[in-house]
C-alpha positions as CSV (number, residue, x, y, z in Angstrom):
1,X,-76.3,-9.8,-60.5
2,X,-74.5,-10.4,-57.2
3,X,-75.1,-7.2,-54.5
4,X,-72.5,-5.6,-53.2
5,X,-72.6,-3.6,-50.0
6,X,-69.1,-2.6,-49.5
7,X,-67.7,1.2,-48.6
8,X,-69.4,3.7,-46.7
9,X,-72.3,2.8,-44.3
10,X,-74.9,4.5,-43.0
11,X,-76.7,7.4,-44.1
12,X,-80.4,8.3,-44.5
13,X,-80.9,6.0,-47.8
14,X,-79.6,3.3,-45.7
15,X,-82.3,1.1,-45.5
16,X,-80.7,-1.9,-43.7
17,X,-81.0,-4.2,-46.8
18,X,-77.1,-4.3,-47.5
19,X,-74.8,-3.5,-44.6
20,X,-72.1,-5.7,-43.0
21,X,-74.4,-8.3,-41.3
22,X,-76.2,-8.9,-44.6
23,X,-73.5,-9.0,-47.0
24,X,-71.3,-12.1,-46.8
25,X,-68.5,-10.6,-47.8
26,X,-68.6,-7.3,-47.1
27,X,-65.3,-4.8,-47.2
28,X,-65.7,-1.6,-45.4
29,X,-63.9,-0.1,-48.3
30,X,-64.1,-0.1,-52.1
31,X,-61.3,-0.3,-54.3
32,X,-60.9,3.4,-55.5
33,X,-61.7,4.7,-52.3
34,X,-58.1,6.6,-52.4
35,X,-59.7,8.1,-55.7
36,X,-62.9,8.8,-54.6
37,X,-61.3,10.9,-51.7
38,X,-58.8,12.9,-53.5
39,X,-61.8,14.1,-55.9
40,X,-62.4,16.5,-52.7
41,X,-66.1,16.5,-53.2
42,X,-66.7,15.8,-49.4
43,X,-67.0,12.2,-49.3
44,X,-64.3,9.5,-47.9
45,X,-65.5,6.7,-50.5
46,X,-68.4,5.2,-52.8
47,X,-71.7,4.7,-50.7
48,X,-73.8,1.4,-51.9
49,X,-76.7,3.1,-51.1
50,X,-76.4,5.9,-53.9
51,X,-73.7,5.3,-56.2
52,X,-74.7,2.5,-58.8
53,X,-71.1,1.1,-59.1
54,X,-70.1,-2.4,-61.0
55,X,-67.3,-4.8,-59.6
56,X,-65.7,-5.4,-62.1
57,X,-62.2,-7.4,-62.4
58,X,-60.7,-10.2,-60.1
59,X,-57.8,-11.0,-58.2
60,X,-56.6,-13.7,-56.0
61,X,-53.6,-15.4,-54.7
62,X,-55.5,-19.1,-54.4
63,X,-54.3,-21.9,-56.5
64,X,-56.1,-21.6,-60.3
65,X,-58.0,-18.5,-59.7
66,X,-58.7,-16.5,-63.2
67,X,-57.5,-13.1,-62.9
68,X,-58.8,-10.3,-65.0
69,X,-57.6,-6.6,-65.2
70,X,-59.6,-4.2,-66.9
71,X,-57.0,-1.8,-67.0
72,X,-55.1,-4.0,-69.2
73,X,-58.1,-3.1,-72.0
74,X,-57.2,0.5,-71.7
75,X,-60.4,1.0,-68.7
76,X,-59.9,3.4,-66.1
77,X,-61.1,3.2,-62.2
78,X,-64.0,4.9,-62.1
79,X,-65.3,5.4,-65.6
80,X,-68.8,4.9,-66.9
81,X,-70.2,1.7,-67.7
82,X,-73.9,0.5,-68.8
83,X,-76.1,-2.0,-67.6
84,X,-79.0,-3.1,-69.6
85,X,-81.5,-5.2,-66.6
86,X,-85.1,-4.9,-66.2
87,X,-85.7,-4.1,-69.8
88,X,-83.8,-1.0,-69.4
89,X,-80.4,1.2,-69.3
90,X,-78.7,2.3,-66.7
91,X,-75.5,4.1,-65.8
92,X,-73.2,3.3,-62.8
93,X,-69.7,3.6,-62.6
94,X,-66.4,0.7,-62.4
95,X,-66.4,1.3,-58.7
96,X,-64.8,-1.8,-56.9
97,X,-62.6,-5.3,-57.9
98,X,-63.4,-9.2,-56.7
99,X,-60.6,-10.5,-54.2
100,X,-60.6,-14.5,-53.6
101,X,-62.7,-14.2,-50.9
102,X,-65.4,-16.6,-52.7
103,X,-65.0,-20.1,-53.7
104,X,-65.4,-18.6,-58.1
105,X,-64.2,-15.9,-59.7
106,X,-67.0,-13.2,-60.7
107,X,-68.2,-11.4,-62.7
108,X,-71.6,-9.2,-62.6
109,X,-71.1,-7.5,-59.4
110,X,-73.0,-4.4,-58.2
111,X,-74.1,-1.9,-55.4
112,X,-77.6,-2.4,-53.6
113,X,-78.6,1.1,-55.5
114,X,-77.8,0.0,-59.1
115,X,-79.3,-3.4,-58.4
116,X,-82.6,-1.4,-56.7
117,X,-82.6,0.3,-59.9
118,X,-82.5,-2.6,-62.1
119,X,-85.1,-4.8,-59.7
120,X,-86.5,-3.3,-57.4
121,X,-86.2,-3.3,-53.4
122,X,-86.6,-7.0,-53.3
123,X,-82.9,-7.1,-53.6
124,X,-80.2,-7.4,-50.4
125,X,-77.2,-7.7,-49.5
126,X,-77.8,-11.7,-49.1
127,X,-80.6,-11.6,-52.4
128,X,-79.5,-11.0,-55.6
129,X,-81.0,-11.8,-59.2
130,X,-79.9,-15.0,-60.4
131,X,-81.1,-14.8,-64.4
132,X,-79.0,-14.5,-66.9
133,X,-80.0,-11.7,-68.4
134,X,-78.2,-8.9,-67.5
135,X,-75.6,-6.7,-70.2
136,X,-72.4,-4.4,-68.5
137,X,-70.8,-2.7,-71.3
138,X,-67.7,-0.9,-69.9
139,X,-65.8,1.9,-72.4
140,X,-62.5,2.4,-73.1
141,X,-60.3,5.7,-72.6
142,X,-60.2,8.8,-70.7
143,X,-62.8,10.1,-72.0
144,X,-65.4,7.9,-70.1
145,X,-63.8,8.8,-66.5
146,X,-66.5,12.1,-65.3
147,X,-63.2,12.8,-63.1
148,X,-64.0,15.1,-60.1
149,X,-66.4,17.8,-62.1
150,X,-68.1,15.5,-64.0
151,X,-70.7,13.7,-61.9
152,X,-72.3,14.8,-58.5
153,X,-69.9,12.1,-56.1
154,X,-71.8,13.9,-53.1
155,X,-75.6,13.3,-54.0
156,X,-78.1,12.6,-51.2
157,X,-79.2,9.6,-53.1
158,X,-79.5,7.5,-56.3
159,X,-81.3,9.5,-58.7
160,X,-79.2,12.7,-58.1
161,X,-76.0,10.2,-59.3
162,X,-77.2,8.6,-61.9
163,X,-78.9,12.2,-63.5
164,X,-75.1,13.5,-62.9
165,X,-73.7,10.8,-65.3
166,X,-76.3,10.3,-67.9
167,X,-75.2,12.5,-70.1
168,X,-71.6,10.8,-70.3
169,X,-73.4,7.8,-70.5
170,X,-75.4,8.3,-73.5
171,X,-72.3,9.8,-75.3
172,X,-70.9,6.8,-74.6
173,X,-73.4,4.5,-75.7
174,X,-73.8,6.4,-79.0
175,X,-70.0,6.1,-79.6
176,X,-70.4,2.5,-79.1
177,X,-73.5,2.3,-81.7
178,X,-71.4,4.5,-84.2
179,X,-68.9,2.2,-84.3
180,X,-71.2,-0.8,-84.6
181,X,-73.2,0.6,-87.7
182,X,-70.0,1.8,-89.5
183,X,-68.7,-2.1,-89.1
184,X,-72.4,-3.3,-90.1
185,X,-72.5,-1.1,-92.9
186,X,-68.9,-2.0,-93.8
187,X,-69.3,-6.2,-93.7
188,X,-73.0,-5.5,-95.1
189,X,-71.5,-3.9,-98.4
190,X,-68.7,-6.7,-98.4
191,X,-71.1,-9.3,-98.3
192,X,-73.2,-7.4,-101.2
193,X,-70.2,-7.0,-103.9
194,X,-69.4,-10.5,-102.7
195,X,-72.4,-11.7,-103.5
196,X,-73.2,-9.7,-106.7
197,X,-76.9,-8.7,-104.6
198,X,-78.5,-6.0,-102.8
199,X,-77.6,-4.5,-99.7
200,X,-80.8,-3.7,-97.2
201,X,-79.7,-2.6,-93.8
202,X,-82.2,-2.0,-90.8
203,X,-80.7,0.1,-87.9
């Protein structure tokens, strides 16, 4: 989990962990920041600070960079995703892209709150978590965008946000485990007439 510092600075949660002299490639705006604005919820853009956003996606002009679109997968700017870190789950939003500012594409991207969430305050702007174990589950559709009434885009801080999208998140993640009993279920009684045995399923 990379940090990412970039859009609005300042504030009272800024703590001086992730601002422009910390991050090394810090943008003073994010990606949906036209978005964000025309929500009219009285901020200019995503702050770092209290939205728990993922960078997700990755564009470049340099000579055999990987490009990835999420959009092309049918996933919309600002929409829920999950992170499972820390031995938990978490809900932040798709909130900014990767430019070819690096030497490597990347994935696993996120604002200093989400990543304070995940690990605590030991994490910067120039300190991220460098284990491999670490799950973003973005969701398809319209349905997963909260839109302008459907999350608190002017909370004073982290855990105002995150309570403001929790219940889209958890819809979200139980559409997701719906679908994956139904296709357990469905291989598990394949496998069984296949087999001529018994089917025993633990979910």
């Amino acid at each position: 989990m990379d940090i990412d510092c970039d859009g609005v600075q300042g504030g009272p949660q800024d703590d001086g962990r992730c601002s422009y002299g910390r991050s090394p490639d810090y943008q003073g705006a994010t990606a949906f920041r036209d978005t964000v604005a025309s929500y009219n919820a009285g901020i200019k853009d995503l702050n770092s600070y209290v939205h728990p956003y993922v960078v997700f996606g990755n564009t470049g002009r340099k000579r055999g960079w990987k490009e990835f679109d999420p959009t092309s997968f049918d996933i919309k700017p600002l929409s829920v995703m999950a992170v499972v870190c820390g031995e938990q789950l978490v809900y932040g939003v798709w909130g900014d892209t990767n430019g070819d500012d690096g030497d490597h594409p990347m994935v696993g991207e996120s604002s200093i709150s989400l990543a304070t969430a995940c690990h605590g305050k030991r994490m910067t702007g120039d300190y991220g978590h460098s284990q491999t174990d670490i799950l973003y589950l973005a969701f398809t559709g319209d349905d997963a965008v909260p839109g302008p009434q459907g999350a608190d885009w002017n909370a004073s801080d982290y855990a105002a946000f995150e309570r403001s999208i929790e219940g889209l998140g958890n819809r979200l993640v139980e559409r997701v485990v719906s679908i994956a009993t139904r296709l357990l279920v469905e291989w598990g009684l394949l496998l069984a007439l296949a087999a001529g045995g018994t089917l025993w399923a633990v979910i």
